[in-house]
N, C-alpha and C positions, 0 to 999 in steps of 0.2 A: 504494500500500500504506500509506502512511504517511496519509494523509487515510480511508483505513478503517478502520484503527488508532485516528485519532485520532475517528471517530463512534463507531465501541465505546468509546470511554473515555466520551463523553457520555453514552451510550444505557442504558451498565452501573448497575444499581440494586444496591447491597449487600444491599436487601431480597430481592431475588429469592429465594425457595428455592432451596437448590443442585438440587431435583429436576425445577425446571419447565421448559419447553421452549424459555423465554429464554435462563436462564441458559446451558442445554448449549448453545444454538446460535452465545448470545458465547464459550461456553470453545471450542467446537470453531473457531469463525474465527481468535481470539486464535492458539492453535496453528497455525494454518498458516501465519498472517502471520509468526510469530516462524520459522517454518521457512523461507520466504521469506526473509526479514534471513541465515538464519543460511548459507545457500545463496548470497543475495548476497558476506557475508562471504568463506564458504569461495573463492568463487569470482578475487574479488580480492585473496585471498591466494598462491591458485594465481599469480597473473597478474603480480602483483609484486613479491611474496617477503613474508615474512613480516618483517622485523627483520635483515637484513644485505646483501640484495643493494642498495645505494644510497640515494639520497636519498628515493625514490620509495616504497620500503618499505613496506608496509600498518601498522606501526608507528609508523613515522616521521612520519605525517599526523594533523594533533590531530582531524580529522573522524572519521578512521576510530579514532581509541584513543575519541572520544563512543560511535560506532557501535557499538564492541565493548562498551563500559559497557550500553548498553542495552539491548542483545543479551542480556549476561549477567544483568543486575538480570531482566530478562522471563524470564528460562528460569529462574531461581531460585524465580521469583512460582508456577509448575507443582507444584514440589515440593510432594506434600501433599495436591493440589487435585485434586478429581472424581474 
């Protein structure tokens, strides 16, 4: 996911009209990868607590508080768009 992610960020042209069939076909992938990330999230949050069951904690790991930066910075980038 993240190596498709990161060919859409190449591929993406700010020229693009927002009406062409590029554009919607990188906003429609963009969304699902971000829904993908935000599923893996949820997932390992289920899995090892959110911020008080231990060491392990989904908060407690500097990876996963990047993970959630970027999760949240992408889903913000949505608001507004198409």
């Amino acid at each position: 996911m993240i190596t498709i992610s990161s060919i859409l960020l190449a591929i993406d042209d700010p020229m693009y009209p927002e009406s062409s069939n590029e554009a919607y076909y990188i906003y429609f992938v963009d969304v699902t990868i971000t829904g993908v990330f935000i599923m893996e999230a949820l997932l390992k949050i289920i899995s090892v607590g959110f911020m008080f069951n231990g060491p392990d904690s989904y908060m407690r790991q500097s990876a996963n508080l990047l993970d959630l930066l970027v999760i949240v910075l992408s889903s913000f980038s949505f608001s507004g768009s198409q």
